[in-house]
mmCIF file of the N, C-alpha and C atoms, coordinates in Angstrom:
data_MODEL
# 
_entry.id   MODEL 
# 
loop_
_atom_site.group_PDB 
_atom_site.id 
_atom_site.type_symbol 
_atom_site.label_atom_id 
_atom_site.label_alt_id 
_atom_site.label_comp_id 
_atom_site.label_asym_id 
_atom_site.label_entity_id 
_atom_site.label_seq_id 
_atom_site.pdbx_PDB_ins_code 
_atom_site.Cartn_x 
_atom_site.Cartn_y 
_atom_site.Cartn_z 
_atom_site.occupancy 
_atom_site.B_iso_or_equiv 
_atom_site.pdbx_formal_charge 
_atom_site.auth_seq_id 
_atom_site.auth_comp_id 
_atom_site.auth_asym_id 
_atom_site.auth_atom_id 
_atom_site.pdbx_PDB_model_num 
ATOM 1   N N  . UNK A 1 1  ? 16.965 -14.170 0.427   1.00 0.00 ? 1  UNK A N  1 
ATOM 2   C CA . UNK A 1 1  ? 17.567 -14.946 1.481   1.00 0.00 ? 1  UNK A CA 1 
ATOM 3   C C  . UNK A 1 1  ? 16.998 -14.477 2.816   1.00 0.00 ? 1  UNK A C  1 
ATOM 4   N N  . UNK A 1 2  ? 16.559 -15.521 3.569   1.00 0.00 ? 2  UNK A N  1 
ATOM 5   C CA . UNK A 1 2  ? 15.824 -15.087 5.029   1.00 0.00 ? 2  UNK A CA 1 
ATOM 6   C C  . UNK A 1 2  ? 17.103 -15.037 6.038   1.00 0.00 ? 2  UNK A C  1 
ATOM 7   N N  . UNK A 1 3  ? 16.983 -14.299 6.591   1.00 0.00 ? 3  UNK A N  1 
ATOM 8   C CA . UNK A 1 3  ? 17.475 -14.072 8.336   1.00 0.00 ? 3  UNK A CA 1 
ATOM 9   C C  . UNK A 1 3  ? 16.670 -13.906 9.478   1.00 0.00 ? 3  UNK A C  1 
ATOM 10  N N  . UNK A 1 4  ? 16.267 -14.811 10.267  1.00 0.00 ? 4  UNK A N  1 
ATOM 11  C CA . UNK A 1 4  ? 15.213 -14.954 11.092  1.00 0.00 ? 4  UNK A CA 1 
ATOM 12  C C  . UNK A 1 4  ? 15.874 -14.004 12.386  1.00 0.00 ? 4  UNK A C  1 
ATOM 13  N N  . UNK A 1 5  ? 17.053 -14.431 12.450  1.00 0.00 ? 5  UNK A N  1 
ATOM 14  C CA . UNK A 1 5  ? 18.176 -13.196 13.628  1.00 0.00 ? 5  UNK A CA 1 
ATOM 15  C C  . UNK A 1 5  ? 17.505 -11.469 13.442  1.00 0.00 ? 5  UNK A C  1 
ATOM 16  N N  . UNK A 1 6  ? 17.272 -11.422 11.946  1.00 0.00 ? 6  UNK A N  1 
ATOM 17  C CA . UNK A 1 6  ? 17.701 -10.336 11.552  1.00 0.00 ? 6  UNK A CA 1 
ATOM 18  C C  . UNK A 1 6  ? 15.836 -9.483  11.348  1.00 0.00 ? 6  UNK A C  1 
ATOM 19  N N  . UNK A 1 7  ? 14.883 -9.815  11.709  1.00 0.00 ? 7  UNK A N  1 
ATOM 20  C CA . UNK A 1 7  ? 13.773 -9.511  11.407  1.00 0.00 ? 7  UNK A CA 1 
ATOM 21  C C  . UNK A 1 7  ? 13.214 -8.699  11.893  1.00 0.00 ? 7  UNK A C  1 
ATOM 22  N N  . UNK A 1 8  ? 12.462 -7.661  10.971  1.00 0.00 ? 8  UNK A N  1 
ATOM 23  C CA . UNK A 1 8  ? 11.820 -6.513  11.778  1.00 0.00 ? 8  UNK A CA 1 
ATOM 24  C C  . UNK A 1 8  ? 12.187 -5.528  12.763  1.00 0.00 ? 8  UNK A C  1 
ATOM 25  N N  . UNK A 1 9  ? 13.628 -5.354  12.202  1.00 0.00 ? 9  UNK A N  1 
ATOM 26  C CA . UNK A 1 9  ? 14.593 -4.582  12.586  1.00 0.00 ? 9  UNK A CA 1 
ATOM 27  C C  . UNK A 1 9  ? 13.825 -2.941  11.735  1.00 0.00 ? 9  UNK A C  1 
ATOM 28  N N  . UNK A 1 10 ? 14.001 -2.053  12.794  1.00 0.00 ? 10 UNK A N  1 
ATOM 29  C CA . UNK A 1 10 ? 13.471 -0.414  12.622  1.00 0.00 ? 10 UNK A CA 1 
ATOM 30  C C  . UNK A 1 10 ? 14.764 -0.107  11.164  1.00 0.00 ? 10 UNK A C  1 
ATOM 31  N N  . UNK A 1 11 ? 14.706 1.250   11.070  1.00 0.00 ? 11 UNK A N  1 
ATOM 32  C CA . UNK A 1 11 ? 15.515 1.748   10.067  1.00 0.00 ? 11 UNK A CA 1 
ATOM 33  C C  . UNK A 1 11 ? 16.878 1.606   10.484  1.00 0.00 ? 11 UNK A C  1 
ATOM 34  N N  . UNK A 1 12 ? 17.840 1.711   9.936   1.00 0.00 ? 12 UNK A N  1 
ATOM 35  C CA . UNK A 1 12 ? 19.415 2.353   10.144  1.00 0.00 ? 12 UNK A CA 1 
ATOM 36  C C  . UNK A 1 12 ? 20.056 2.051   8.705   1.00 0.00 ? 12 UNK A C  1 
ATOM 37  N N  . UNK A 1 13 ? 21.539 2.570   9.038   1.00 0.00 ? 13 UNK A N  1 
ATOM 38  C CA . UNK A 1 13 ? 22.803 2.943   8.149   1.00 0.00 ? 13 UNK A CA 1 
ATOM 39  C C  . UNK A 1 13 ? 22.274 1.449   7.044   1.00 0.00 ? 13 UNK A C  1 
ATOM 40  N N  . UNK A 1 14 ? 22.695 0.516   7.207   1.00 0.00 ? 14 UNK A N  1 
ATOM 41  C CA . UNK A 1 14 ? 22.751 -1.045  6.647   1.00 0.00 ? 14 UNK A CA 1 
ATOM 42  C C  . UNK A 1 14 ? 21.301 -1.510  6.207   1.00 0.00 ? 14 UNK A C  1 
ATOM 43  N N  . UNK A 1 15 ? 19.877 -1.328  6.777   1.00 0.00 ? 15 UNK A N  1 
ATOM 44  C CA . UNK A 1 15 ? 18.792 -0.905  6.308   1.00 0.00 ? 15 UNK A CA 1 
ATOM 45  C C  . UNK A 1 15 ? 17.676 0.184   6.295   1.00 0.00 ? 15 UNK A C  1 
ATOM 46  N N  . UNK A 1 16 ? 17.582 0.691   5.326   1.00 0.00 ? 16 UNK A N  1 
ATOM 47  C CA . UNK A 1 16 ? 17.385 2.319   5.679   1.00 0.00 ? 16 UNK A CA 1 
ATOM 48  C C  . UNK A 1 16 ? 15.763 2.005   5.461   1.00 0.00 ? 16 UNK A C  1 
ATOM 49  N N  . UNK A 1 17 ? 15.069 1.106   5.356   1.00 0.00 ? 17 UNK A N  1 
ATOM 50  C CA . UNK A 1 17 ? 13.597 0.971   4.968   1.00 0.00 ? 17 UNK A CA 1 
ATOM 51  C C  . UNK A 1 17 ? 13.511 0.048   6.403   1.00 0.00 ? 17 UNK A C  1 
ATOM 52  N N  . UNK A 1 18 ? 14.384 -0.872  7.089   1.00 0.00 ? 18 UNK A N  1 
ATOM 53  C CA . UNK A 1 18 ? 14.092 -1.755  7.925   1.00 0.00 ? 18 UNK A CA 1 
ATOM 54  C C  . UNK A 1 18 ? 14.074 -3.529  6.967   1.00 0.00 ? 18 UNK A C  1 
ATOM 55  N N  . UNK A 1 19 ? 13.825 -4.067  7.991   1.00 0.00 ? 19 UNK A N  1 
ATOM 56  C CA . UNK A 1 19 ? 13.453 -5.613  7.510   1.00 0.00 ? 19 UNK A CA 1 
ATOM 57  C C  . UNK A 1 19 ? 12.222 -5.958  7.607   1.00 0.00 ? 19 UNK A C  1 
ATOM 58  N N  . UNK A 1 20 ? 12.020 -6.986  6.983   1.00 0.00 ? 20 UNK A N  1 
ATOM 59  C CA . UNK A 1 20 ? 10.297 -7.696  6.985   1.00 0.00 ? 20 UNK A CA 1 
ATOM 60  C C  . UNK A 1 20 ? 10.541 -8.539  7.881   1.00 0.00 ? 20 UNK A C  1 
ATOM 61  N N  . UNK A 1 21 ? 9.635  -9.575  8.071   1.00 0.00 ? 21 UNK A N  1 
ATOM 62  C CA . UNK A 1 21 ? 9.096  -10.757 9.401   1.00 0.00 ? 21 UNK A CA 1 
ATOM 63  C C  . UNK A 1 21 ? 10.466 -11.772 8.836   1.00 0.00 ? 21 UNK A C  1 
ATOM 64  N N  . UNK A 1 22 ? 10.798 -11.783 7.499   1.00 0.00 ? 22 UNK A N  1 
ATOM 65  C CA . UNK A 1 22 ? 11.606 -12.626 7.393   1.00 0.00 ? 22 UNK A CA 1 
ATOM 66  C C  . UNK A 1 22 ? 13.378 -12.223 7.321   1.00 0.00 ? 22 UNK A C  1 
ATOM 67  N N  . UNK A 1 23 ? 13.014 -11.435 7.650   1.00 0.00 ? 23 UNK A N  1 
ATOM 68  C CA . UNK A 1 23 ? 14.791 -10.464 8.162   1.00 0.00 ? 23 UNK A CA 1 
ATOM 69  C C  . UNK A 1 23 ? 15.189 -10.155 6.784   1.00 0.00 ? 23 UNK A C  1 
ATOM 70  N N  . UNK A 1 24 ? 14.117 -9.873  5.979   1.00 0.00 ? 24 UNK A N  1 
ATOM 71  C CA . UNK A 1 24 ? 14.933 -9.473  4.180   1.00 0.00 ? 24 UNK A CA 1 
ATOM 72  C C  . UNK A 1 24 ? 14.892 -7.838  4.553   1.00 0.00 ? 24 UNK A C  1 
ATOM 73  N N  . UNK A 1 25 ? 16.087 -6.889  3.479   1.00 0.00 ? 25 UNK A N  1 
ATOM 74  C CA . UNK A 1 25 ? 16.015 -5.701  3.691   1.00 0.00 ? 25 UNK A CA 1 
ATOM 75  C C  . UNK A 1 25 ? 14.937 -5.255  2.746   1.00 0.00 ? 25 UNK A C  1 
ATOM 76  N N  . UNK A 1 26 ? 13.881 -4.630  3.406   1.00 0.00 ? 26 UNK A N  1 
ATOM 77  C CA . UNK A 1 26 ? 12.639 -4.062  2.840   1.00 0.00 ? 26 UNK A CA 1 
ATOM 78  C C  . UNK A 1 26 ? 13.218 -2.949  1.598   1.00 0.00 ? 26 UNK A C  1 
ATOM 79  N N  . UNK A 1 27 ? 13.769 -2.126  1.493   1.00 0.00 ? 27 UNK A N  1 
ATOM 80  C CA . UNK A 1 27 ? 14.053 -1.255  0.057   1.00 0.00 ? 27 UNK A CA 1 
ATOM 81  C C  . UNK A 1 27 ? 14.885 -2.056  -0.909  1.00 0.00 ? 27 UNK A C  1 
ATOM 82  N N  . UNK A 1 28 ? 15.654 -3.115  -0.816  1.00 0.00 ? 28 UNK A N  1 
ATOM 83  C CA . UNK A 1 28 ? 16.174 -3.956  -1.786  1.00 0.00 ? 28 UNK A CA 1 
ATOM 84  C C  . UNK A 1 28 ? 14.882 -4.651  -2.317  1.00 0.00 ? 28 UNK A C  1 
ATOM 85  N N  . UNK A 1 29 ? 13.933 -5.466  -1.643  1.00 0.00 ? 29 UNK A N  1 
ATOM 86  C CA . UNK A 1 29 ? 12.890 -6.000  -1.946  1.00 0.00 ? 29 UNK A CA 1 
ATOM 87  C C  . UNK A 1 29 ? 11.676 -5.048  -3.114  1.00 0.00 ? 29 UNK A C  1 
ATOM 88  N N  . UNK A 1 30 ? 11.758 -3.733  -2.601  1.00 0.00 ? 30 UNK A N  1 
ATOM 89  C CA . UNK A 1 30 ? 11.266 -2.613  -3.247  1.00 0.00 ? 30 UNK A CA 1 
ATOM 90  C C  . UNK A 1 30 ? 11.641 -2.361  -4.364  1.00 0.00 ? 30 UNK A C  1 
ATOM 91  N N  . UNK A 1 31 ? 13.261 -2.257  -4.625  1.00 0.00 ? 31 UNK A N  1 
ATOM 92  C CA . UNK A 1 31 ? 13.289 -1.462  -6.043  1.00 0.00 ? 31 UNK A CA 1 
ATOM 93  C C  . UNK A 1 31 ? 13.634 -3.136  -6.936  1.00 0.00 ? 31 UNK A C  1 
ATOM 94  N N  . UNK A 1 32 ? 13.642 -3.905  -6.402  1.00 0.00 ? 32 UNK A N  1 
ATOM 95  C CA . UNK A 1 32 ? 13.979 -5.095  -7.064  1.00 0.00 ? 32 UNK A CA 1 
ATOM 96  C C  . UNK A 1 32 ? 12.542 -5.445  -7.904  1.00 0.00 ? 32 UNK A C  1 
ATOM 97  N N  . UNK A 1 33 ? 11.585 -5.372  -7.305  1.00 0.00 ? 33 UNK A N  1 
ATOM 98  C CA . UNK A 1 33 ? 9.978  -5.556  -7.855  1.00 0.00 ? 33 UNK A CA 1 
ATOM 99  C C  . UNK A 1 33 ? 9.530  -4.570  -8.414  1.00 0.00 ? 33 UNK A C  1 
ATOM 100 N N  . UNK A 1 34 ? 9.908  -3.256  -8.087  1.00 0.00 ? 34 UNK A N  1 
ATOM 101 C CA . UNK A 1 34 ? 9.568  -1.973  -8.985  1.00 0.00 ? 34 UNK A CA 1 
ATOM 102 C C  . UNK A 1 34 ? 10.651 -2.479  -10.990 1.00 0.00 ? 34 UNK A C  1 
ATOM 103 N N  . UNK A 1 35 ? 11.518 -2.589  -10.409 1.00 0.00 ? 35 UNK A N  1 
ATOM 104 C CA . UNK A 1 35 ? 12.807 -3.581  -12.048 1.00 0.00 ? 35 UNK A CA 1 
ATOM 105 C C  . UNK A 1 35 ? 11.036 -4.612  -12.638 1.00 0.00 ? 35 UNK A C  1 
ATOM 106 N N  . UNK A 1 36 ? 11.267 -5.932  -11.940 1.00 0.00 ? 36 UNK A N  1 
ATOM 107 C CA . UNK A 1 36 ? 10.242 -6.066  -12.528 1.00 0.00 ? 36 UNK A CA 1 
ATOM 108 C C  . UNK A 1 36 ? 8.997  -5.778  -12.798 1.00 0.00 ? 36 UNK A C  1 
ATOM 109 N N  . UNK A 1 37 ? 8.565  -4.774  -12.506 1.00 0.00 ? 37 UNK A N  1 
ATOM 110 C CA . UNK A 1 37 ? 7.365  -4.757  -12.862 1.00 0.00 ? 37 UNK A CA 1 
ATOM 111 C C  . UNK A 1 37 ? 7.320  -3.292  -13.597 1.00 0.00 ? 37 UNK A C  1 
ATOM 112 N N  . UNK A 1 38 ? 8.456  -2.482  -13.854 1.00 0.00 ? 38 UNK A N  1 
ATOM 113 C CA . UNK A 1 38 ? 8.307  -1.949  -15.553 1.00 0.00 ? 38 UNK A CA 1 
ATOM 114 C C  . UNK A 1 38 ? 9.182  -2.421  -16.049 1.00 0.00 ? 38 UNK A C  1 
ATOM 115 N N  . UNK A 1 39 ? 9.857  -3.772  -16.295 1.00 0.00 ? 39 UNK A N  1 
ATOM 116 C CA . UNK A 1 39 ? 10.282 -4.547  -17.503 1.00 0.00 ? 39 UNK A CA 1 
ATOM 117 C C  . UNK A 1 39 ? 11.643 -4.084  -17.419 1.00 0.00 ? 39 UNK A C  1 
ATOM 118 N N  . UNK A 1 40 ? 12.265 -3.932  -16.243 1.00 0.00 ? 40 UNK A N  1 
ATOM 119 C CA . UNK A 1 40 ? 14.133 -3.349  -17.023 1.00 0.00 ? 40 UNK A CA 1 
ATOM 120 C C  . UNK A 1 40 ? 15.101 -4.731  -16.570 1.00 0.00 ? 40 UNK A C  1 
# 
């Protein structure tokens, strides 16, 4: 889900990796693609 409000925001408490260009939280995006990509 995009949040354009919410983009490329630095680290903190609520995102601890920051956001991408499209306001997604960058470490949810991370371990979600690390799941797929060794198969759990």
């Amino acid at each position: 889900m995009t949040n354009l409000d919410g983009r490329l925001q630095g680290m903190s408490f609520q995102h601890p990796l920051g956001t991408d260009q499209l306001g997604r939280d960058v470490l949810t995006r991370l371990l979600l693609g690390g799941q797929q990509t060794i198969g759990l």
